[in-house]
SEMISE-820822 format. One record per atom (N, C-alpha, C): residue in one letter; x, y, z. Coordinates in steps of 0.2 Angstrom, whole numbers, plus 5000, padded with zeros to 4 digits. Each point is the difference from the previous one (the first is absolute). Layout:
AXYZ/...
This chain:
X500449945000/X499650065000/X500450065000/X499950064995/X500450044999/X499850055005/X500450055004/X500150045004/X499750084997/X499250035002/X499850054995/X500650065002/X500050034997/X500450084998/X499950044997/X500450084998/X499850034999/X499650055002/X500050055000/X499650075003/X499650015004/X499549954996/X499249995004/X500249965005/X500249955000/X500249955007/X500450045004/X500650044998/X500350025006/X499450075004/X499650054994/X499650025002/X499449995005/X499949934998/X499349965005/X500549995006/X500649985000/X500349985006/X500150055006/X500250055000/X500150065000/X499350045003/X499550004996/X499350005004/X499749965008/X500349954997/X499849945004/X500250015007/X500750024999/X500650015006/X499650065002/X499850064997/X499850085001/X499449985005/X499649964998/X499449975004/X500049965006/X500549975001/X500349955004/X500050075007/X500650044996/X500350035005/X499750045003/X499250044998/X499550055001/X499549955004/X499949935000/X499549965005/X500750015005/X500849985001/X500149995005/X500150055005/X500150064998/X500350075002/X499450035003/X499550014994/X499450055001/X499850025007/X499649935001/X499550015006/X500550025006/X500549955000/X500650015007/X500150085001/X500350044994/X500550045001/X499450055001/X499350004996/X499650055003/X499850015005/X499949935006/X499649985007/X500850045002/X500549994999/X500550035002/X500350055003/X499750044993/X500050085001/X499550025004/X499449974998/X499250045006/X500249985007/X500449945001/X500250005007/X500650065003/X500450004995/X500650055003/X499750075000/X499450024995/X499750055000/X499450025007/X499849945001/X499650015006/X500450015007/X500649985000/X500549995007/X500050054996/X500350064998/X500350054998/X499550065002/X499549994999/X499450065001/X500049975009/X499849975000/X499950015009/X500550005005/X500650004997/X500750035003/X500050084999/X499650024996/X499950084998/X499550025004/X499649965002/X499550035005/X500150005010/X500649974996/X500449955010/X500050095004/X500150064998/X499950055005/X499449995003/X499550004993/X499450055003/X499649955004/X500249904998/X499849955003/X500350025009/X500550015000/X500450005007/X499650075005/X500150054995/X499550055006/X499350015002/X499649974995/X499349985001/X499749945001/X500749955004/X499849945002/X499549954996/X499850034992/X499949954995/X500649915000/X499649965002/X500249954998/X500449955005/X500050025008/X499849985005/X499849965001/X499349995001/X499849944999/X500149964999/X499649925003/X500149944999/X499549994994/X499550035000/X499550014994/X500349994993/X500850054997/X500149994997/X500649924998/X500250015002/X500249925003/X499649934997/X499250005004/X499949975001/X499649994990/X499950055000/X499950024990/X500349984996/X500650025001/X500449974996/X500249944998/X499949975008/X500349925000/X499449954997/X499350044998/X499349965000/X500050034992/X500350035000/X500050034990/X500549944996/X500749985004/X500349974997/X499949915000/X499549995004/X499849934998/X499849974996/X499850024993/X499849974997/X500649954997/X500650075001/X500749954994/X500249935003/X499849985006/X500049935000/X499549965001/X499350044999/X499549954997/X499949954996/X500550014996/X500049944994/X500749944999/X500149985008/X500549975000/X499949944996/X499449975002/X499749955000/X500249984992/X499950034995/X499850024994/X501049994997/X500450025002/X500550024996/X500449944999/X500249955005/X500149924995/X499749994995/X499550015001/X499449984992/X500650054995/X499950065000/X500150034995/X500950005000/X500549995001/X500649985000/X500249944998/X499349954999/X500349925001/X499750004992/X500349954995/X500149984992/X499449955001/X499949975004/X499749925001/X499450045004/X499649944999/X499250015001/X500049955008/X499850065004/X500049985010/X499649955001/X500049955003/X499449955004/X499550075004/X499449955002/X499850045005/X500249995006/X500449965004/X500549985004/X500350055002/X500350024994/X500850045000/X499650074999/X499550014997/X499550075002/X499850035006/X499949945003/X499650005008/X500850025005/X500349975000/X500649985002/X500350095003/X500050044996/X500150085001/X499850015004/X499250045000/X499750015004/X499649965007/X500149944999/X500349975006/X500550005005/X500850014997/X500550015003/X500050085003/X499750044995/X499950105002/X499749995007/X499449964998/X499649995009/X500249995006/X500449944999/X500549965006/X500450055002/X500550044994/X500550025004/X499850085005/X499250024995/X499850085004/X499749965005/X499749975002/X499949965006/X500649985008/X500549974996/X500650015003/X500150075002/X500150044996/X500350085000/X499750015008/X499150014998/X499550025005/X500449995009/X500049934999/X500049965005/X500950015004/X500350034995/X500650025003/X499850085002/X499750044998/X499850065003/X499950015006/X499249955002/X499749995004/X500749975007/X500249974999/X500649955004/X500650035003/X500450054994/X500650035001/X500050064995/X499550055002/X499850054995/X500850034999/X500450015004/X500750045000/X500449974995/X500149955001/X500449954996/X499750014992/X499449985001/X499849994993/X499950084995/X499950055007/X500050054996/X500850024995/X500649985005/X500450044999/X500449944993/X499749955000/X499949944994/X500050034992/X499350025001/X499650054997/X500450064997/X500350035002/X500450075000/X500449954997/X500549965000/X500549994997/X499849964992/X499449965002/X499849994993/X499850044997/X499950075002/X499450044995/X500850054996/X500450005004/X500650034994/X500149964997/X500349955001/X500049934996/X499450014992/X499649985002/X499450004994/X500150084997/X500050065003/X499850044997/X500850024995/X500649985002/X500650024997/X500049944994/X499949945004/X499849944993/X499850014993/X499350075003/X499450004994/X500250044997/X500450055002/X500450074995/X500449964996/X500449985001/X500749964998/X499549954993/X499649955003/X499749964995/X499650044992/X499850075005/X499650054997/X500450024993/X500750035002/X500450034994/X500449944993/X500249955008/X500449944994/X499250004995/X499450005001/X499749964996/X500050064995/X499750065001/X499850074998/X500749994994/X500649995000/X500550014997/X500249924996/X499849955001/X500049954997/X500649975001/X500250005008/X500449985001/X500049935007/X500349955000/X499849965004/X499950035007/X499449965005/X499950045006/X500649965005/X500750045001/X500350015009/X499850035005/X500049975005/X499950045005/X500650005003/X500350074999/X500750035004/X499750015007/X500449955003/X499950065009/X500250055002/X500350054995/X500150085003/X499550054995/X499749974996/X499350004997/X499249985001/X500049955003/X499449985005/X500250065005/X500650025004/X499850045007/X500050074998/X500150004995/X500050084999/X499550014996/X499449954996/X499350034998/X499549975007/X500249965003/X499549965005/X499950025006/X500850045001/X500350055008/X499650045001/X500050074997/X499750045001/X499150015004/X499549964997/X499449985002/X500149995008/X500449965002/X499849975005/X500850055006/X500650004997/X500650045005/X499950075001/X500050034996/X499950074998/X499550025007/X499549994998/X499250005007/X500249995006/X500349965000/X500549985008/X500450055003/X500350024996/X500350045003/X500150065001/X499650034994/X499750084998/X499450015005/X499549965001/X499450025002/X499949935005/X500450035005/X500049905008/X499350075003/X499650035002/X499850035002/X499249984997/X500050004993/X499449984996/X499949925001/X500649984996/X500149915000/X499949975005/X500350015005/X499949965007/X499449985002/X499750065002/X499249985002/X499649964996/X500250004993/X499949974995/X499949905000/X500850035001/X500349905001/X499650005005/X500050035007/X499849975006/X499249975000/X499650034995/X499249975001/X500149974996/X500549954995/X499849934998/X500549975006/X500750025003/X500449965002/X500250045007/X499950015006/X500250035004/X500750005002/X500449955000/X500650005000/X500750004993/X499550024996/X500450024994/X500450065001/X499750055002/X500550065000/X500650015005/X499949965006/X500549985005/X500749974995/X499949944997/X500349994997/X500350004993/X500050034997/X500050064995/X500350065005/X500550005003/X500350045002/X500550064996/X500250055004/X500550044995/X500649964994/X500349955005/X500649984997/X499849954995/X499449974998/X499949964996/X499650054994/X499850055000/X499850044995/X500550034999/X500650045003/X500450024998/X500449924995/X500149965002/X500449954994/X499649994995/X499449995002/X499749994993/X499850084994/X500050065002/X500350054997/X500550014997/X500649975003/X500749994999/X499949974995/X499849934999/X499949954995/X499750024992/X499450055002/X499750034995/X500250044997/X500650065000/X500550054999/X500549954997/X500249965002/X500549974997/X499749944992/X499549985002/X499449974994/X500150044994/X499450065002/X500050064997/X500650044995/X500550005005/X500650034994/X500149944996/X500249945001/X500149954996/X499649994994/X499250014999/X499649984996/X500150084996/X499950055001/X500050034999/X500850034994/X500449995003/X500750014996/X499949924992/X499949965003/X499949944995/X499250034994/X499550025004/X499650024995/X500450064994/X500150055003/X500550054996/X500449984998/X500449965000/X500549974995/X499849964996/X499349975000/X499649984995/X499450034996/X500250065000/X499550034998/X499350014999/X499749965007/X499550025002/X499950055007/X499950064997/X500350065003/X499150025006/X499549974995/X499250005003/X500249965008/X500249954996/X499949955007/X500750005004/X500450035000/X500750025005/X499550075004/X499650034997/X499850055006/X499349985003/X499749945001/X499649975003/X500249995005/X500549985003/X500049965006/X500050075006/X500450054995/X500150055005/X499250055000/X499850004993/X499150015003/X499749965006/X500149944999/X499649995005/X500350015007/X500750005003/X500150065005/X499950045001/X499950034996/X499650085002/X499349985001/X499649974996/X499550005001/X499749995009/X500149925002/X499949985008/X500350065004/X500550054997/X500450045008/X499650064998/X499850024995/X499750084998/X499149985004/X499649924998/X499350025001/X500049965003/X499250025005/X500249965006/X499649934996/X500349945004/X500149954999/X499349954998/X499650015004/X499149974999/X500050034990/X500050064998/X499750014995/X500649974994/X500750005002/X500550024995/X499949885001/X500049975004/X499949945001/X499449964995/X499650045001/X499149984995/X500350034997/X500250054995/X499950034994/X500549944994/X500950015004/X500449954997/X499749935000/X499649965004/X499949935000/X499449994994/X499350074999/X499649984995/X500350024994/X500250075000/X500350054992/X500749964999/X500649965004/X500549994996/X500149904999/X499949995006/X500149925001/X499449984999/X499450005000/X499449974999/X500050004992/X500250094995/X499949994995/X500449984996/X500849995001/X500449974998/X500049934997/X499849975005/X499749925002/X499449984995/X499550065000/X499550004996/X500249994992/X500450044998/X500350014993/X500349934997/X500649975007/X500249924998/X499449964997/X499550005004/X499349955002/X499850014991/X500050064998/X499650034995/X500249954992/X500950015001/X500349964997/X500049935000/X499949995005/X499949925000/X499549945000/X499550064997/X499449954999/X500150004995/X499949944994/X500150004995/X499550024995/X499350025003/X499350034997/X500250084995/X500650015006/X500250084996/X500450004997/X500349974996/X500550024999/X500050024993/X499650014998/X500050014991/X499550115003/X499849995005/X499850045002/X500550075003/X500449975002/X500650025003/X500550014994/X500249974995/X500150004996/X500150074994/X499150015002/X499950054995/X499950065003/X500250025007/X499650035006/X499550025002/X499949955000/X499249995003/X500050005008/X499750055005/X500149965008/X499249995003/X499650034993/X499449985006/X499649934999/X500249984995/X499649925001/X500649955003/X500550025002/X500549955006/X499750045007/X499950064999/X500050035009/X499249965001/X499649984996/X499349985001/X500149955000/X500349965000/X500349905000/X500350015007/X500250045002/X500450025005/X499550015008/X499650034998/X499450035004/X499449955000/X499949964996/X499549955002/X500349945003/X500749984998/X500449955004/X500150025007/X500050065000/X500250015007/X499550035006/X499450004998/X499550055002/X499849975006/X499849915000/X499649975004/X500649975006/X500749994999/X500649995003/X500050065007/X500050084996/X500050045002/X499750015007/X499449984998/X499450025003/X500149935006/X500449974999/X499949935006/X500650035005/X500450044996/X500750015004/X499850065004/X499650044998/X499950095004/X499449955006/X499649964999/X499649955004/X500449985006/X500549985000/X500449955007/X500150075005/X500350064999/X499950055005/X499749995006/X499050014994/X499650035004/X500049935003/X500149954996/X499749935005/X500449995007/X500750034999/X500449985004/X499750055009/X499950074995/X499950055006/X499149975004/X499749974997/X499449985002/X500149955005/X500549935001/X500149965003/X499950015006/X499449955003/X500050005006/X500650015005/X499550055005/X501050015004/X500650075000/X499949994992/X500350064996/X500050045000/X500150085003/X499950075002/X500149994992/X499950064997/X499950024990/X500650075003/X500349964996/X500650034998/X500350004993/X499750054998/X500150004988/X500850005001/X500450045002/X500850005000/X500249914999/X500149995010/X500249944999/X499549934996/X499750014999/X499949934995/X499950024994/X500150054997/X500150024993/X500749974998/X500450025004/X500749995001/X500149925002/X499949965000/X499949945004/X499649974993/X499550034998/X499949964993/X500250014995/X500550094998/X500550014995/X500449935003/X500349985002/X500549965002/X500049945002/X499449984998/X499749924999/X500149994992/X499650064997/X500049994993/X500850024994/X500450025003/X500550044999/X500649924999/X500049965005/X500349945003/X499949954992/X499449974999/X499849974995/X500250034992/X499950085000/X500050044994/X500950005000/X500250035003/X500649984998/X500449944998/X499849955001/X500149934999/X499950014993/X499350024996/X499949984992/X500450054997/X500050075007/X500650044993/X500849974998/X500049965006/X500649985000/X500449964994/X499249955001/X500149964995/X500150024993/X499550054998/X499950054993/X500750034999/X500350005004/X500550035002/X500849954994/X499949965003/X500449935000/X500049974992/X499350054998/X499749964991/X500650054995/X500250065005/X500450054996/X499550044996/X499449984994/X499850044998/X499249945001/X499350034999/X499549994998/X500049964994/X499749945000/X499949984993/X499550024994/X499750035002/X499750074996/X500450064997/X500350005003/X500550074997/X500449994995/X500050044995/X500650014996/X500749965000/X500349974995/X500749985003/X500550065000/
């Protein structure tokens, strides 16, 4: 069989690549910018947030954390769309079964050794959330996904280090009504080393992004420091976990169904983001459910803080499990090569 050539072939090829690299760049690099654009504008508002005690509360906190659930609504769903081979219903069930067990466990280590498992919690949540940036751009750039660890602490750090130690005055009271002896331990010297540890992260990822000419994403790590030290932390917490990590996550998800991809393809986002919203709508609604169930429980004074917190971190435990996995595939098998 002879090998076609010739203009139109190199032309069609050429196209093909042009398309390839507009499904795999597009969605990413857009969700991208509106996130560094959204941390950017509320870093601009960080005076007038600060002197008019805008964003204080737990209220916004509590927003934020209940906006970004849906992007692991669909965990259940992502083996399917990842895997070439057609699932048993066995291996269907099998997800959502294990999601259960392990938010089950989570609960049940709250209730037992709130302190422990809060401060569990805290280390997983920079873990996942540095994970997801890092996953976020190899894919965005079409590049296999590593997870550098002066990259995970330096997009994952700042969320959870920065708040510690900028606002112990806000934060504390905070930890205390999910964990009462969180703050005691969380002392100065272990914020101070893990600040240390983020600074020294932060320059690393940062000098290596610049040198790679990804100049956007070498000045992320240090936005999101200013971000947690400039606003107070309840709004600057919710705002980053729905507008940067929920939608960034969302964008992977968007890619990896394989229903879009001719859709994504051509830029299309609203018949993926509506594939998206129906997958995830009935999940959602199960998830924002366990709170109020938990604050109902005979016994249980209603506390929206700590068991919102207690259920973010039932649900968070299982959900980083399948990112992780997603994670390990390097790219979606929907996606572009």
């Amino acid at each position: 069989m002879t090998t076609p050539t010739g203009p139109s072939y190199t032309s069609g090829r050429r196209l093909a690549a042009a398309t390839a690299q507009r499904t795999a760049t597009g969605l990413p690099a857009g969700t991208g910018r509106a996130s560094v654009l959204t941390v950017a504008g509320l870093l601009a508002l960080a005076p007038l947030a600060r002197h008019t005690g805008v964003g204080s509360s737990p209220a916004y906190l509590l927003a934020g954390l209940l906006a970004g659930l849906p992007h692991g609504a669909v965990d259940h769903l992502v083996p399917g769309w990842c895997s070439a081979r057609a699932r048993s219903p066995g291996a269907r069930l099998a997800v959502p079964l294990g999601y259960a067990a392990v938010a089950a466990v989570v609960l049940v280590a709250f209730q037992a050794a709130p302190t422990p498992a809060l401060l569990a919690f805290l280390v997983l949540s920079v873990i996942h959330f540095g994970a997801a940036d890092e996953a976020f751009h190899a894919e965005r750039d079409g590049r296999p996904v590593r997870h550098r660890p002066a990259g995970v602490l330096a997009r994952g750090g700042p969320p959870v280090v920065v708040p510690l130690l900028v606002w112990p005055e806000t934060v504390d009271p905070l930890l205390a009504a999910v964990a009462p002896g969180a703050p005691a331990v969380l002392g100065p010297g272990p914020r101070l080393l893990a600040l240390g540890c983020l600074v020294v992260a932060v320059t690393v990822t940062v000098v290596r992004d610049l040198r790679g000419g990804r100049h956007l994403d070498a000045a992320e790590p240090v936005l999101l420091v200013a971000l947690f030290a400039a606003v107070p932390p309840a709004l600057a917490v919710g705002a980053y976990f729905a507008a940067w990590h929920s939608a960034r996550h969302v964008s992977r998800l968007l890619r990896a169904h394989p229903a879009n991809r001719s859709d994504l393809a051509d830029g299309r986002w609203g018949a993926p983001l509506g594939r998206f919203a129906r997958a995830a709508a009935l999940p959602t609604l199960v998830a924002a459910a366990v709170p109020v169930a938990l604050a109902a429980w005979p016994g249980r004074p209603f506390d929206p803080l700590s068991v919102t917190v207690a259920a973010l971190a039932a649900l968070t435990v299982p959900h980083s499990a399948v990112v992780a996995w997603l994670d390990r595939r390097g790219r979606p098998a929907g996606s572009p090569a």
